[in-house]
RODO-2510 file (C-alpha; in nm, 4 decimals, decimal comma):
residues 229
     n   res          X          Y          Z
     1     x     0,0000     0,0000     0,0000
     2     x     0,2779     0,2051     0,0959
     3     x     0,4436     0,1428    -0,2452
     4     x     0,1538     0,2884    -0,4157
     5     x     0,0996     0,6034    -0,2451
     6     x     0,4516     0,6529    -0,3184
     7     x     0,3684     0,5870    -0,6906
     8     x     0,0804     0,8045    -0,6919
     9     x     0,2341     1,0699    -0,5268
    10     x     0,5217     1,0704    -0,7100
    11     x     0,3056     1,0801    -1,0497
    12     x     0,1380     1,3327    -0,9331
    13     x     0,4644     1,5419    -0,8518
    14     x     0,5788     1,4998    -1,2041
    15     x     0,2674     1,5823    -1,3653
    16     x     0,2653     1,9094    -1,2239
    17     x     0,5825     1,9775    -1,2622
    18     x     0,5525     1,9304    -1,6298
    19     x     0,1965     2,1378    -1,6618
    20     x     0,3945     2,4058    -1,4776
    21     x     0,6556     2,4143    -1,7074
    22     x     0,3775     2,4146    -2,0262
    23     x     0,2031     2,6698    -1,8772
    24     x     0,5512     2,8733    -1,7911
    25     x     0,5900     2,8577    -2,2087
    26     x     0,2640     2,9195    -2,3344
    27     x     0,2530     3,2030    -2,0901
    28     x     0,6269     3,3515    -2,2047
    29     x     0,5061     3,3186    -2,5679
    30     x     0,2027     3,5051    -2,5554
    31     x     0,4094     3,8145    -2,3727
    32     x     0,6203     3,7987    -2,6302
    33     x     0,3348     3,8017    -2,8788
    34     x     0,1502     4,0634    -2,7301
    35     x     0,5006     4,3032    -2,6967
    36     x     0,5959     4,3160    -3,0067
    37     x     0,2490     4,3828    -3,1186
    38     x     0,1400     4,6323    -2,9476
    39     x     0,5228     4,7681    -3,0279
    40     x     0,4793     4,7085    -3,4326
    41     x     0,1323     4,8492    -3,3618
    42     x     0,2579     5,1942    -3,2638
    43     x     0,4956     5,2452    -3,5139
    44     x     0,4427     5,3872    -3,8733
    45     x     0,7237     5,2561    -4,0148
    46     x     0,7398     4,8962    -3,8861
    47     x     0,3244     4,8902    -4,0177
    48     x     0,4338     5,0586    -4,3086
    49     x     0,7059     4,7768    -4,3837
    50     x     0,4698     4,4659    -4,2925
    51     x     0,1474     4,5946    -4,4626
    52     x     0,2672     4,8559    -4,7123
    53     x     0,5739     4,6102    -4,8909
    54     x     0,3853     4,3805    -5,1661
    55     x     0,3881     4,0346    -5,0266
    56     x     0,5314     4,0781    -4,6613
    57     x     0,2665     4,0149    -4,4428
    58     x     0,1837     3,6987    -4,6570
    59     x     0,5327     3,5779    -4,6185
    60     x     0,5317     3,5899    -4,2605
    61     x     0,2240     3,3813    -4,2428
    62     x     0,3659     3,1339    -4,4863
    63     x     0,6853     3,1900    -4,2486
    64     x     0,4738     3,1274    -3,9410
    65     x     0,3552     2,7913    -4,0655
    66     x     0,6735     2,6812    -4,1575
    67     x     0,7861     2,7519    -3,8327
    68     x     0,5351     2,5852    -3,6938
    69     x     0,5118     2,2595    -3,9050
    70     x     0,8995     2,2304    -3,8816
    71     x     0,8866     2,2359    -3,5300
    72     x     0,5836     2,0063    -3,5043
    73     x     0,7353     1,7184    -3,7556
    74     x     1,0795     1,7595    -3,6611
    75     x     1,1021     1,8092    -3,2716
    76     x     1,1948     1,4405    -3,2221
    77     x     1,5384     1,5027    -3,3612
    78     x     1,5916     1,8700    -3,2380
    79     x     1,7557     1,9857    -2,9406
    80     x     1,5564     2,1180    -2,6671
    81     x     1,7772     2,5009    -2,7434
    82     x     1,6910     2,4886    -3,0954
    83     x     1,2992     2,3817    -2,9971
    84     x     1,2710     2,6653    -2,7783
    85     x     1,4316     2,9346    -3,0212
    86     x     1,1830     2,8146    -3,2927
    87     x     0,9254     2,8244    -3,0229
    88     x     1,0150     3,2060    -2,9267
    89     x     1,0267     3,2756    -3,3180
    90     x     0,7278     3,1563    -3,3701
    91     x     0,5470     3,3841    -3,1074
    92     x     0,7684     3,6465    -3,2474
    93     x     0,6246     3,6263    -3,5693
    94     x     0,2659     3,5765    -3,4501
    95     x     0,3231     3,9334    -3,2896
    96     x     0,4452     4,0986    -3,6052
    97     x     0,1241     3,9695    -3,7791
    98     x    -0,1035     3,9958    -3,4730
    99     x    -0,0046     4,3549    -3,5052
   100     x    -0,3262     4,3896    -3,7554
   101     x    -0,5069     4,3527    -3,4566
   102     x    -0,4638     4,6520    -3,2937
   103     x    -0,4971     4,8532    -3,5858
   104     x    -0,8862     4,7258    -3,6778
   105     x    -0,9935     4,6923    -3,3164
   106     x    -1,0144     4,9674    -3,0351
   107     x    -0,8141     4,9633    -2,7071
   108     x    -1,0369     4,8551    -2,5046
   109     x    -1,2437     4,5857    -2,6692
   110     x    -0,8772     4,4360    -2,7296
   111     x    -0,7783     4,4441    -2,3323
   112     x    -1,1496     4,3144    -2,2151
   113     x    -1,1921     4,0496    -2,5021
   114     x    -0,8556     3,9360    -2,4069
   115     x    -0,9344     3,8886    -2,0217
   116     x    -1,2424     3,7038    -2,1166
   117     x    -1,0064     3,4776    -2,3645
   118     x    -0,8202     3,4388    -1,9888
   119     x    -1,0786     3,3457    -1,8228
   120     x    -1,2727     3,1034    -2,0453
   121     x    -0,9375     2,9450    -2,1349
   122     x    -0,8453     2,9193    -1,7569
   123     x    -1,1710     2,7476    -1,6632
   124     x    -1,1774     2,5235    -1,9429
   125     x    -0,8167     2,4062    -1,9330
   126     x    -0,8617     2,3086    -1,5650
   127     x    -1,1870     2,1408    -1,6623
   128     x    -0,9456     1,9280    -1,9326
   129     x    -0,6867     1,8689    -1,6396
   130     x    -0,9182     1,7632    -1,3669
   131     x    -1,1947     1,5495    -1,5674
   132     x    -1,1967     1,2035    -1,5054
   133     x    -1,3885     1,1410    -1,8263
   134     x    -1,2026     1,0529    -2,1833
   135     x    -1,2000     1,3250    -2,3861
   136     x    -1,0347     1,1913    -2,7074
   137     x    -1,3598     1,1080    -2,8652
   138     x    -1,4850     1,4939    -2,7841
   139     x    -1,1669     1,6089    -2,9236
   140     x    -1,1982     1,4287    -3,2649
   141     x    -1,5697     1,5854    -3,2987
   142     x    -1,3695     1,9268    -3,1690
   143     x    -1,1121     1,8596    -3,4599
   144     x    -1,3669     1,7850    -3,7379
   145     x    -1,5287     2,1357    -3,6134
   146     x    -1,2077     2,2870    -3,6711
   147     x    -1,2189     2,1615    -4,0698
   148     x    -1,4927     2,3043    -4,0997
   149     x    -1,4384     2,5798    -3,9960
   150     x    -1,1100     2,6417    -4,2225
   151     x    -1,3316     2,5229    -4,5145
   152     x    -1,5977     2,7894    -4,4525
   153     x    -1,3568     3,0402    -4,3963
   154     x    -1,1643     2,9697    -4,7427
   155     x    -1,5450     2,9353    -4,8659
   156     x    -1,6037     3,2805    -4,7230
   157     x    -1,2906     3,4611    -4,8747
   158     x    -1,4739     3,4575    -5,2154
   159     x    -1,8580     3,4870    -5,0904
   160     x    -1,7556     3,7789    -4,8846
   161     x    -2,0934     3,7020    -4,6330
   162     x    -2,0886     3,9147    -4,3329
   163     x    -2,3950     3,6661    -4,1893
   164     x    -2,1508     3,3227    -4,2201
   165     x    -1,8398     3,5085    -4,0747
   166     x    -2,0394     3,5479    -3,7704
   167     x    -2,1779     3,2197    -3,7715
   168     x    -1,7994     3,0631    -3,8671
   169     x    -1,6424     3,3214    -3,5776
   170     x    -1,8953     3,1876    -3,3003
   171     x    -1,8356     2,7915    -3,4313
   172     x    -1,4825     2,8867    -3,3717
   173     x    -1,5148     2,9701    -3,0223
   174     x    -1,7161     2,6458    -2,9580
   175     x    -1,4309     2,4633    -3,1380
   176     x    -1,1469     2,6265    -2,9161
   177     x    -1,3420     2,6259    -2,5839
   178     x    -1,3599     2,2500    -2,6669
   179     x    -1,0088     2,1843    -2,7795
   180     x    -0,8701     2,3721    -2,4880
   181     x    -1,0423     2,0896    -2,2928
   182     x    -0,8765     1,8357    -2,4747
   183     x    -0,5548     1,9296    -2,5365
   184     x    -0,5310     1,9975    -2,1838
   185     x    -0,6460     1,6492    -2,0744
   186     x    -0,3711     1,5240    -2,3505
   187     x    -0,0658     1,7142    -2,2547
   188     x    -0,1249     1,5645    -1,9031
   189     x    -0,1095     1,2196    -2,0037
   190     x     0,1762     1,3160    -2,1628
   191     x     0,3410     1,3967    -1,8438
   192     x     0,4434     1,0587    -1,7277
   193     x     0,4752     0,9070    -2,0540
   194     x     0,8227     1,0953    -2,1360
   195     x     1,1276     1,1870    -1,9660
   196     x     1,4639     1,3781    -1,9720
   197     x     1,5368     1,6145    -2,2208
   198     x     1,2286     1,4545    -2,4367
   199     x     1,0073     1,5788    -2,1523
   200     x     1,1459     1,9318    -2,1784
   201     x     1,0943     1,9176    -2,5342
   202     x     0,7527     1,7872    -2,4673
   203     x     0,6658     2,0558    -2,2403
   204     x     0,7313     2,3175    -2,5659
   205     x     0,5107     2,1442    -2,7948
   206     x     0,2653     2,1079    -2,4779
   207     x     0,2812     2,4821    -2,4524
   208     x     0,2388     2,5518    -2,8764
   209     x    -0,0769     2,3603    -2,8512
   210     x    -0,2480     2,5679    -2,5696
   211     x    -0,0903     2,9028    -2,6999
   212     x    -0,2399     2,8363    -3,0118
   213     x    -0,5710     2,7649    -2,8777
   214     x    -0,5541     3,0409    -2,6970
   215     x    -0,4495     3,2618    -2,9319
   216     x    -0,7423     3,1488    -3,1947
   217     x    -1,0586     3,1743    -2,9342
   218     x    -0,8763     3,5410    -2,8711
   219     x    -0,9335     3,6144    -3,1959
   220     x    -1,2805     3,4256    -3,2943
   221     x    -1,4109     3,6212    -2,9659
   222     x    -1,2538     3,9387    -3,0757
   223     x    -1,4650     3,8856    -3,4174
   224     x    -1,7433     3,8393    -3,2000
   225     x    -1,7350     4,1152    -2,9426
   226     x    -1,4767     4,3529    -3,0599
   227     x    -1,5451     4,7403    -3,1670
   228     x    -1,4126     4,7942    -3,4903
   229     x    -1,1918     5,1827    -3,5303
***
């Protein structure tokens, strides 16, 4: 009996050590992010270079998901220094091109849509860490959503509908409430299932995942609540 309290206690020890350390990431990324937006935001000539110079703001999405799908396919074989400088220029990049955002949306819709992107993401990543329930089935019916989403939004580039962006921006926050859930619940299991240096690197893609979501329901909410300039 003793033996297994020791077991469970000790699982438990490096689970949250390696949440902590996913959370520590995700967190660092998105001040990053939000710096050097707010910072490209308030100067003419960095907006002028991004969105006045043919092509640059489409290369540094295309850079973005390189960055991203590199990372993603390749973090097996990378050091955990060279993960986390593609993880930090990754949310460097995201706050060059998040930049946009404070130039369509006021001040303060940006600061209270963001604290309600804190709060929903809070309750619902504690939901995926403390549930007892399987959520993998939930997250496939999450990632189908999110399909669907991309394919009405590509859909939507040529229809130009201002009725099915709404509906697409509010199936989007469904989709990344729910996947916050999930990839919550799956980044814990992940906890115990790796060790040394391919938990640390573990812990970076742990943190990607929830920036991301978090970064998309920011913006589907923003869509949805924010006051346009």
């Amino acid at each position: 009996m003793e033996d297994n309290n020791y077991s469970l206690t000790d699982e438990k020890s490096i689970t949250a050590t390696f949440m902590s350390k996913v959370y520590s990431w995700m967190t660092l990324a998105l001040a990053i992010t939000g710096f050097i937006a707010m910072y490209v935001a308030s100067s003419e000539e960095l907006l002028g270079f991004i969105f006045g110079t043919q092509y640059m703001f489409l290369g540094l999405i295309i850079a973005e998901l390189g960055v991203v799908w590199y990372l993603s396919a390749r973090v097996a074989k990378l050091s955990y220094s060279t993960a986390i400088a593609m993880f930090i220029l990754y949310s460097c990049l995201s706050g060059l091109t998040l930049s946009v955002v404070f130039i369509v949306y006021t001040s303060s819709s940006i600061a209270s849509t963001f604290f309600i992107t804190a709060g929903t993401f809070a309750v619902m990543s504690l939901a995926g860490f403390y549930t007892k329930k399987d959520l993998s089935g939930f997250g496939s019916i999450m990632m189908m959503g999110l399909v669907g989403v991309i394919i009405a939004t590509v859909v939507n580039f040529f229809l130009k509908s201002e009725m099915l962006n709404y509906i697409i921006s509010y199936i989007g926050v469904m989709v990344f409430v729910g996947l916050t859930a999930y990839d919550t619940q799956k980044i814990k299991l992940m906890a115990t299932q790796v060790d040394g240096e391919n938990a640390k690197k573990a812990s970076i893609m742990g943190a990607l995942t929830l920036y991301l979501d978090f970064v998309n329901l920011f913006l589907y909410l923003l869509r949805v609540m924010g006051n346009r300039k």
